[in-house]
C-alpha positions as a printed NumPy array, in Angstrom:
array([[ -0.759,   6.826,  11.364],
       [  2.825,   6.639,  12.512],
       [  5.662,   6.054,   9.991],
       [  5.99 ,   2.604,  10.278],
       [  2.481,   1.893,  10.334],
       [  2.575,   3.411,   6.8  ],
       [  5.88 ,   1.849,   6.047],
       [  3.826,  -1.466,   6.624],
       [  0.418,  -0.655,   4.977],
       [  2.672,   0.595,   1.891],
       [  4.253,  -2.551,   1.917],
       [  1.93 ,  -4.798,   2.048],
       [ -0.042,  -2.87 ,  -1.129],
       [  3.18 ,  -2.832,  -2.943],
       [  4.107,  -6.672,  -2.095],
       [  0.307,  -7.622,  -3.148],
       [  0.521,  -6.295,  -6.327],
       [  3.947,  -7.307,  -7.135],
       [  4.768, -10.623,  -5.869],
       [  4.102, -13.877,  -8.152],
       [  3.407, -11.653, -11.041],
       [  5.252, -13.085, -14.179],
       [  6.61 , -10.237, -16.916],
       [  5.194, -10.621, -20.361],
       [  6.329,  -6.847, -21.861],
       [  9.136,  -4.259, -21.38 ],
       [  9.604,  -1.154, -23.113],
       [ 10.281,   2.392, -22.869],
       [  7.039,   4.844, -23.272],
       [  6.755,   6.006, -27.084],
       [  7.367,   9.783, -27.386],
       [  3.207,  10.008, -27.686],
       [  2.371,   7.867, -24.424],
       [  4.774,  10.811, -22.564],
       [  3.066,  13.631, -24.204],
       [  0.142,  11.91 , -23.023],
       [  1.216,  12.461, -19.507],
       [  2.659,  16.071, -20.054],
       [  6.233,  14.45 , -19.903],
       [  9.49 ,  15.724, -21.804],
       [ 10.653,  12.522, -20.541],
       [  9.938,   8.664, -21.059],
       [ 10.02 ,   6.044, -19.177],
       [ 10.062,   2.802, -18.702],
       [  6.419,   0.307, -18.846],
       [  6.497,  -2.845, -17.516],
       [  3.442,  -5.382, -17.987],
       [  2.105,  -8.467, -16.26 ],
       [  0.687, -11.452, -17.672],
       [ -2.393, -10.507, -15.941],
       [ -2.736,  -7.176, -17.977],
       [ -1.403,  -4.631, -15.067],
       [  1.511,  -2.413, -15.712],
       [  3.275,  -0.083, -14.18 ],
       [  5.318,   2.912, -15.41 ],
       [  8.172,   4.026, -13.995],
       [  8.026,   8.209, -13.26 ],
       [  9.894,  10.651, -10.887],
       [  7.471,  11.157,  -8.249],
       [  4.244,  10.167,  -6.534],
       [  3.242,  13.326,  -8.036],
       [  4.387,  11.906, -11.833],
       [  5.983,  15.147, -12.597],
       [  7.948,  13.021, -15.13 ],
       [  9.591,   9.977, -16.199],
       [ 12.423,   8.013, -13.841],
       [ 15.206,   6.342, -13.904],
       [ 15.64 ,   2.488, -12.647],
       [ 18.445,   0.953, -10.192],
       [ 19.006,  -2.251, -11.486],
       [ 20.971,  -4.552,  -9.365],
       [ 22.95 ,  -6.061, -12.265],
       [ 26.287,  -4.307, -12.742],
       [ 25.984,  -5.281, -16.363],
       [ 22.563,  -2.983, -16.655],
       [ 23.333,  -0.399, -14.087],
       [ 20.885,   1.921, -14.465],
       [ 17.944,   2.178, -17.104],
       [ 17.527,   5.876, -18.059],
       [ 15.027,   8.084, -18.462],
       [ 14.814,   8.727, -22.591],
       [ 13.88 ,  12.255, -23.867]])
């Protein structure tokens, strides 16, 4: 698989999962939930009405909590917390 053939398939996953999905829940992990994944750091959980969530971490290999780019100059950027 060439690189935009997995540019597309990664797309399409991503866009499936995200797109229509209304946000019920925002919050930064609890100090616990990070422990829980070995993390000094905590981030950011965001949930869907439909249950899903997603947590926002450094790496595919979730070698910790990341930061998120927000588009509104007014947020900036939502940190990681330690």
């Amino acid at each position: 698989m060439d690189n935009n053939e997995l540019t597309d398939r990664w797309n399409k996953i991503a866009q499936k999962f995200l797109v229509g999905k209304k946000i019920v829940h925002a919050r930064y992990q609890t100090q616990e939930e990070a422990q829980d994944f070995g993390w000094w750091t905590r981030g950011l959980v965001v949930w869907f009405e439909d249950g899903s969530n997603f947590i926002v971490q450094q790496d595919d290999e979730g070698n910790g909590a990341g930061a998120l780019n927000i588009s509104d100059e007014s947020v900036g950027i939502l940190p990681v917390l330690r």
